[in-house]
C-alpha positions as CSV (number, residue, x, y, z in Angstrom):
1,X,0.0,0.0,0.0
2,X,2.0,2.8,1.0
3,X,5.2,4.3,-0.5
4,X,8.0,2.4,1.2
5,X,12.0,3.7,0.4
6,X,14.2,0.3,0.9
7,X,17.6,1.0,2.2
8,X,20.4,-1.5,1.8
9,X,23.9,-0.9,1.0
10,X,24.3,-1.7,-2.1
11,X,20.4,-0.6,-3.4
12,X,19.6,2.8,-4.3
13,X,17.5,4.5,-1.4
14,X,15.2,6.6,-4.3
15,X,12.5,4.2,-6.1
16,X,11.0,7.1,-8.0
17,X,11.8,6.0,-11.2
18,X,9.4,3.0,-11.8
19,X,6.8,5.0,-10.1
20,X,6.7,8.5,-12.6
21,X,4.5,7.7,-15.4
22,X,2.0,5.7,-12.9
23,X,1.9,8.8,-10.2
24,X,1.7,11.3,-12.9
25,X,-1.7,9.7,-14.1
26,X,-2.6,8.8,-10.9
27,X,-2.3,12.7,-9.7
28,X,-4.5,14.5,-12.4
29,X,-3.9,18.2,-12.1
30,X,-7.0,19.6,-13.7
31,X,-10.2,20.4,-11.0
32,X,-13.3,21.8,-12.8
33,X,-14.6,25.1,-11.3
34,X,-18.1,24.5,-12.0
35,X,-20.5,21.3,-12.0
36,X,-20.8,19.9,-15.5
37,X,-23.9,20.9,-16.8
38,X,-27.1,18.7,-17.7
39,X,-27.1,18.5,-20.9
40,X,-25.9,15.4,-22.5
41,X,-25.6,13.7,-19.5
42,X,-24.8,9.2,-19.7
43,X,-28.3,8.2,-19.4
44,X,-29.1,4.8,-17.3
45,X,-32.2,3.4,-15.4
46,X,-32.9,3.8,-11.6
47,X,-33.4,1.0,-9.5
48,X,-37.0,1.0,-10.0
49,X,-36.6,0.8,-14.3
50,X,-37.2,4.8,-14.4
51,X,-34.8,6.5,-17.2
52,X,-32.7,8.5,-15.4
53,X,-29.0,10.8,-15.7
54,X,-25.6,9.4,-14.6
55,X,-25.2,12.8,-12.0
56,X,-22.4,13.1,-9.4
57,X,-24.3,12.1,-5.7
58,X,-24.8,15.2,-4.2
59,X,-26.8,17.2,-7.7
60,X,-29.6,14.4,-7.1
61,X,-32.8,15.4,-4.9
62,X,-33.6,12.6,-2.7
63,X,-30.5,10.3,-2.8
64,X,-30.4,7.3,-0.5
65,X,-32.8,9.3,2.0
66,X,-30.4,12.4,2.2
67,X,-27.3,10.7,3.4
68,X,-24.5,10.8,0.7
69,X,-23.8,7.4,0.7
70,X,-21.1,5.9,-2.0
71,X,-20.0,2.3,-2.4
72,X,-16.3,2.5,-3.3
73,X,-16.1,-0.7,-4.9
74,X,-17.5,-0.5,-8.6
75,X,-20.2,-2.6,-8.8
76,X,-19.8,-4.1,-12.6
77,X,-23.3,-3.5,-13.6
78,X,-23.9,-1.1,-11.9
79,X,-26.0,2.1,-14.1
80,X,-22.6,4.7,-13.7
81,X,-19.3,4.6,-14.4
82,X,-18.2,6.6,-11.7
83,X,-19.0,5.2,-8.6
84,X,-19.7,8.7,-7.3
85,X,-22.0,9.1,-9.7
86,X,-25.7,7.8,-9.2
87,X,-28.6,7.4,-11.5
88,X,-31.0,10.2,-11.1
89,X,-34.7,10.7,-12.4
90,X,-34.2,14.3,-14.8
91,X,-36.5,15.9,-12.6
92,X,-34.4,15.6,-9.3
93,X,-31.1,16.7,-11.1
94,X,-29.7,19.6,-9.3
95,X,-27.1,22.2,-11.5
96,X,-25.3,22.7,-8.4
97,X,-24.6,20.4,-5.2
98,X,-27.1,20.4,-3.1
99,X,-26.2,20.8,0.8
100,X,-24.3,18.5,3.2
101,X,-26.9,16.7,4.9
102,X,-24.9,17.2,8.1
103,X,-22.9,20.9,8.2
104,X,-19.3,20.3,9.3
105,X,-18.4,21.5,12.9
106,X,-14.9,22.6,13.2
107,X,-12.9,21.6,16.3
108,X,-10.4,23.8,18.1
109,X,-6.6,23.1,17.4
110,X,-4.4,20.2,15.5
111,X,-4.5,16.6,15.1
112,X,-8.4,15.5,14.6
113,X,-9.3,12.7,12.8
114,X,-12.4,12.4,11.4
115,X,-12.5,8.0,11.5
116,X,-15.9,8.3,9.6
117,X,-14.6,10.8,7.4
118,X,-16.2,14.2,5.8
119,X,-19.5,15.1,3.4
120,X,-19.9,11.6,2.3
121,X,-20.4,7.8,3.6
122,X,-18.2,4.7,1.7
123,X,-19.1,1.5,1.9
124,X,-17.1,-1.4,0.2
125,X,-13.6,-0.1,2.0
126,X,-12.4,-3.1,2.7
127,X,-9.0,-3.2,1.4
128,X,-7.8,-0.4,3.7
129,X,-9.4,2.8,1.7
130,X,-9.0,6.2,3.7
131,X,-12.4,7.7,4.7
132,X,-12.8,11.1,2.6
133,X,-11.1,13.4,4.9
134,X,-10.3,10.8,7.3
135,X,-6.4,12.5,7.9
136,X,-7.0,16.0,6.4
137,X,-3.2,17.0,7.3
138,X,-2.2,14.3,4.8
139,X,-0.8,15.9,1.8
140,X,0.7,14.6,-2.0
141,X,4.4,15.8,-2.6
142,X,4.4,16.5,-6.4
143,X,7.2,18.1,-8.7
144,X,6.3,20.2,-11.9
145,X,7.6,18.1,-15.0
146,X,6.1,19.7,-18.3
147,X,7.1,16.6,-20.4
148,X,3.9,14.5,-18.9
149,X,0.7,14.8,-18.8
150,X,-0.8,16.9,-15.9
151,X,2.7,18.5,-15.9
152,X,3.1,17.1,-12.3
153,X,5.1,13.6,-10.6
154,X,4.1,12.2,-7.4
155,X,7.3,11.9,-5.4
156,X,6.4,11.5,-1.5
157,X,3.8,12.8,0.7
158,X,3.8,14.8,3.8
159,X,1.8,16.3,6.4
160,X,0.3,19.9,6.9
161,X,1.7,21.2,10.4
162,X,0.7,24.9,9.5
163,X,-1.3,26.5,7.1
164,X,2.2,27.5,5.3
165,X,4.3,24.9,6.2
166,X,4.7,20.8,5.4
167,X,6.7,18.6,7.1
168,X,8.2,15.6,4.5
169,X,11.0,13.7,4.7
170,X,14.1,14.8,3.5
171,X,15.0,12.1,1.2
172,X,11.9,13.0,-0.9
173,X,13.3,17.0,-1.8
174,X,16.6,17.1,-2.0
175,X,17.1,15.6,-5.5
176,X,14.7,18.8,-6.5
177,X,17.4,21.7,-6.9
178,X,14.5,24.7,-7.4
179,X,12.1,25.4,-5.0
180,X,10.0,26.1,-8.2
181,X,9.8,22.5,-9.4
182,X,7.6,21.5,-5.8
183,X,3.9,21.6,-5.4
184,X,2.2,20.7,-2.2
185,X,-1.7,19.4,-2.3
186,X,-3.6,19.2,0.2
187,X,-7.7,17.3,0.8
188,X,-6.9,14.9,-2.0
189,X,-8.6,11.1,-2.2
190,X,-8.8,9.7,-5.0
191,X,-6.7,10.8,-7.7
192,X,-8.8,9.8,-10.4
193,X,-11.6,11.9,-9.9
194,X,-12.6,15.6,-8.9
195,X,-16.3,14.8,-8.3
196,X,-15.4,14.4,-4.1
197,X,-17.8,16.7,-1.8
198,X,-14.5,19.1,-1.0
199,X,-12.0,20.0,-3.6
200,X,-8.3,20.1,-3.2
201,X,-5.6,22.6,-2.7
202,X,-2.8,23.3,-4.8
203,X,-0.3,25.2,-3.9
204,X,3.6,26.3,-5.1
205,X,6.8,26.0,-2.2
206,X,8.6,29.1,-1.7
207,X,11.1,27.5,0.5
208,X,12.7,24.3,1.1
209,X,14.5,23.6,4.8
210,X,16.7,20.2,5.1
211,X,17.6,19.1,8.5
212,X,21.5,20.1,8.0
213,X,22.4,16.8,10.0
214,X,20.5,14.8,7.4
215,X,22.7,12.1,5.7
216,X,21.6,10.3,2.4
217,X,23.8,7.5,3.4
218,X,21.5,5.9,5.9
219,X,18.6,8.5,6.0
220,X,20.0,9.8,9.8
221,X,17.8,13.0,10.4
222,X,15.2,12.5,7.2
223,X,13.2,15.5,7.9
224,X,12.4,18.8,6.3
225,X,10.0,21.5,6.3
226,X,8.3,23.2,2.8
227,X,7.0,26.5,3.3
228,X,4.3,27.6,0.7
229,X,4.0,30.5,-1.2
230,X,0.4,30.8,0.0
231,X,-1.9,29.6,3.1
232,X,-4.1,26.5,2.6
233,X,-7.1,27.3,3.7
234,X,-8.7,25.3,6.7
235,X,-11.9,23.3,5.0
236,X,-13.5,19.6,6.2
237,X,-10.8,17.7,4.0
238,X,-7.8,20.1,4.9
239,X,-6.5,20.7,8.5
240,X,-3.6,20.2,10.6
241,X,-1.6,17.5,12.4
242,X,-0.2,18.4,16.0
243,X,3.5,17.1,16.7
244,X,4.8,15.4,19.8
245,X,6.8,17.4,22.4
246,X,10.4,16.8,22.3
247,X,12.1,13.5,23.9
248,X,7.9,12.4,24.0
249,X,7.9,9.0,23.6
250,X,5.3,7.1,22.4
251,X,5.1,3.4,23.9
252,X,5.6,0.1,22.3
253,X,2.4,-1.6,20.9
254,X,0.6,1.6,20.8
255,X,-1.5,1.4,17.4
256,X,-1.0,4.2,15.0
257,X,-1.8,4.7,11.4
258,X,0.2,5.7,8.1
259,X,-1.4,7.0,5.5
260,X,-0.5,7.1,1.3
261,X,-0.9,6.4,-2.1
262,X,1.7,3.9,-2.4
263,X,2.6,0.3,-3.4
264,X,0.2,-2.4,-2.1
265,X,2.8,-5.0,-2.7
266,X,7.1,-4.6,-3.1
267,X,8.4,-5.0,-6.6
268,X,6.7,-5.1,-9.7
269,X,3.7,-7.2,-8.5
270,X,2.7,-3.9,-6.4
271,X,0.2,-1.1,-7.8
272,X,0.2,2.0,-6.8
273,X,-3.4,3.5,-5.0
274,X,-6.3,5.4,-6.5
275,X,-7.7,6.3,-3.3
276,X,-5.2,7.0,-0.1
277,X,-4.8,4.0,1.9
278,X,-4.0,3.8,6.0
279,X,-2.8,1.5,7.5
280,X,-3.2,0.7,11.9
281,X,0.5,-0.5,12.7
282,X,2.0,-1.2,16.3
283,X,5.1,1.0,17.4
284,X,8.0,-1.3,17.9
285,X,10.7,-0.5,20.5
286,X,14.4,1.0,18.7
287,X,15.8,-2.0,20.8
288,X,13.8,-5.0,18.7
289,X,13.1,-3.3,16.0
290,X,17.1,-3.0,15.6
291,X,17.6,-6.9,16.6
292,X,14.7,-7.8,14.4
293,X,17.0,-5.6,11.3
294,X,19.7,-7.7,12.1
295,X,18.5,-10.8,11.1
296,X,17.7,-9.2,7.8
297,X,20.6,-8.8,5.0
298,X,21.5,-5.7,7.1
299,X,23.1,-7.9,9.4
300,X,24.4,-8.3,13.0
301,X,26.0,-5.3,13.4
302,X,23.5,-3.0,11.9
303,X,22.7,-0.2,14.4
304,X,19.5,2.0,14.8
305,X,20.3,5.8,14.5
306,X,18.7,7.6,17.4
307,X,16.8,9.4,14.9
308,X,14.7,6.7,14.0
309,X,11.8,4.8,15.3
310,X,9.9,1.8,14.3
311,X,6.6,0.7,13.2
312,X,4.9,-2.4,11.9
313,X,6.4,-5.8,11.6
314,X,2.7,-7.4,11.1
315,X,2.7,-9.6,7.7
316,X,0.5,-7.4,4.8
317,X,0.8,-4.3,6.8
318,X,3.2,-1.9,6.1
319,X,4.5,1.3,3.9
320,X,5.9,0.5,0.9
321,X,7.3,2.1,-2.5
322,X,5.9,6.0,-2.9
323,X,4.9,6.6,0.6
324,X,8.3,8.4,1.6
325,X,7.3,11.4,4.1
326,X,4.2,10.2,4.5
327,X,2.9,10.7,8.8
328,X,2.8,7.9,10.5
329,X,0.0,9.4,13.6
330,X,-0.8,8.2,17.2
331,X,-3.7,8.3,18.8
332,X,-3.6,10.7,22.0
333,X,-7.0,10.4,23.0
334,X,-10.5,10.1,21.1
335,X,-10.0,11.3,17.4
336,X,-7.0,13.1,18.0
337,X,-3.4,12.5,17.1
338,X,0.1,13.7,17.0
339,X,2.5,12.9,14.4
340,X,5.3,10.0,15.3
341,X,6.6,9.2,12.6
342,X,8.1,10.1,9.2
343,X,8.1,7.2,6.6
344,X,11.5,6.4,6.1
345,X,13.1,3.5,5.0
346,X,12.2,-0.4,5.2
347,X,13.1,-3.8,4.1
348,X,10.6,-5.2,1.7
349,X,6.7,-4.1,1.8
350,X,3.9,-6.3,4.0
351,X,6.6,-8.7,5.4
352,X,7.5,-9.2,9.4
353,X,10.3,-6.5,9.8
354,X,8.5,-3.2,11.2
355,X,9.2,-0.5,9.3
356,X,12.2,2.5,9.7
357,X,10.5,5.9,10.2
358,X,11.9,9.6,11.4
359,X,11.2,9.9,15.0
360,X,9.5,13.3,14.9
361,X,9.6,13.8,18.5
362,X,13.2,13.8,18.1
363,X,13.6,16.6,15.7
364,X,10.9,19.0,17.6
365,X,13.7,21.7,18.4
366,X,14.5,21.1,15.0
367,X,11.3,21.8,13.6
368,X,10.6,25.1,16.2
369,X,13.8,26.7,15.5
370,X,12.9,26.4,11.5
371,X,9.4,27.8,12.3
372,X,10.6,30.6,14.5
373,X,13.6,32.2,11.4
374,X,10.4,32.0,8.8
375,X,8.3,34.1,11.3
376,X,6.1,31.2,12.8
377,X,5.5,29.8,16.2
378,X,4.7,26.6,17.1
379,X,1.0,27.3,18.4
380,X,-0.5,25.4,15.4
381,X,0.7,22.2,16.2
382,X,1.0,22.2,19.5
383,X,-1.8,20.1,21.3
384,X,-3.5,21.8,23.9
385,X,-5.3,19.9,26.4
């Protein structure tokens, strides 16, 4: 499922590569600023045989009793061919969306989770789909590349810490030798599709900081910050993750979740995701996660950096290719999180080695000092309690 960097010696730590002309489709850069309009819309037949329009869910009067609810898995014969689409008697056909049945409340400060997600209800998630708007601070990493269509390649995600500011890994940027090449967005789901109840944000980095103490060899201190060149703004699908406080530690067997569009599988048997994935992974101590990297080809003297810390280890749950800088988040109490983890590095994708991530808690002075030269404090994701 999600992007996962594998670092061995004698193996190139960047798997971008096999993954550009896949991500560049996958992340479409074109978002209508209208709803299409009637005319000439696919025709179909309702559930009760009445001829009907293909229209997205929320422009038909009367849909499934007023709850906007969407069955992620594409039912072959089913009357659309977007499953966000339903079939819709011309008469109940709205030109523009009609209102969320239930208007979003926004909660004070950083780190909420919405577990049931935002404007719309999925069914058929059962192979690990985000909710829409599940993690709204998760954001896609992309790099301007005119020669492809969509002019953009996925290279990494990240998370959105303030309104201005991401926090990726530092692996994922510092191939990219021009601010000007990056582009941060923020609310996406499924790259496929623009028909979702919130749109997403696009916006250019101004500014790229890389931990100075960040070394390619092993990935030591894989963090750094992108400041934009304008605000997101704070919708249902877009908000903002809270990091731990420095030394916090978060304790062994503590179930968190990664999030990404990554690799379901390692190699070229893995596909990379339409729709952002999570997956719920226990924190492994730096002391067994190390021995357990041992008896990998890392071998027996392999040692842990201190910048590290470890996730995962459960068979067909991990990070994998294309989900470098992606948050790995832990639950603090109900609905609200804090930021552990950076996705980093790992052996394989889905095996029984936990997975290598930047321990965020580790690099909070870091991240303050950085925040404090651009003109920031550290309010916005700081949890208050």
């Amino acid at each position: 499922m999600l992007i996962y960097w594998i670092l061995l010696a004698s193996i190139s730590i960047s798997r971008c590569q096999d993954l550009d002309s896949l991500m560049s489709d996958l992340f479409n850069t074109s978002i209508p600023t209208e709803m299409p309009p009637k005319i000439g819309l696919e025709p179909c037949l309702t559930k009760d045989k009445q001829k009907g329009e293909c229209v997205n869910f929320n422009q038909c009067v009367n849909t499934n009793n007023g709850d906007y609810v969407v069955n992620i898995i594409r039912i072959l014969d089913g009357p659309c061919k977007s499953y966000l689409d339903v079939c819709c008697v011309p008469t109940n056909v709205q030109d523009q969306p009609l209102p969320l049945p239930k208007p979003f409340l926004p909660r004070e400060g950083c780190g909420w989770r919405n577990p049931n997600g935002v404007g719309m209800v999925t069914t058929g998630d059962v192979n690990g789909e985000a909710k829409f708007g599940e993690f709204p601070w998760m954001v896609a990493v992309l790099r301007k590349d005119p020669t492809i269509p969509g002019g953009f390649r996925h290279i990494g995600g990240g998370s959105l810490i303030h309104r201005s500011v991401v926090v990726t890994g530092a692996h994922v940027v510092v191939a990219t030798n021009s601010v000007g090449k990056l582009m941060v967005r923020a609310g996406e789901w499924d790259t496929q599709t623009t028909k979702e109840p919130y749109p997403y944000q696009d916006r250019d980095v101004s500014n790229i900081v890389v931990n100075k103490d960040y070394k390619s060899r092993n990935l030591a201190n894989d963090i750094a910050l992108l400041f934009l060149s304008l605000p997101m703004m704070l919708t249902p699908n877009v908000g903002l993750v809270c990091l731990p406080a420095v030394g916090q530690t978060t304790p062994p067997g503590t179930r968190c979740h990664a999030s990404g569009w990554g690799k379901d599988h390692f190699g070229e048997v893995g596909k990379y995701q339409v729709i952002l994935k999570k997956r719920e992974l226990p924190v492994v101590s730096p002391q067994s996660c190390q021995n357990q990297l041992r008896r990998t080809r890392l071998g027996v003297f392999f040692n842990l950096d201190s910048s590290f810390m470890c996730a995962g280890g459960e068979a067909g749950k991990d990070t994998c290719v294309g989900d470098g800088g992606s948050p790995l988040v832990c639950p603090v109490q109900t609905d609200r999180y804090v930021q552990t983890g950076i996705v980093a590095w790992g052996i394989g994708c889905g095996g029984n080695t936990p997975g290598v991530y930047t321990d965020v808690a580790s690099q909070r002075s870091w991240v303050d000092e950085q925040m404090t030269a651009a003109g920031y404090d550290a309010s916005s994701y700081t949890m208050k309690i």
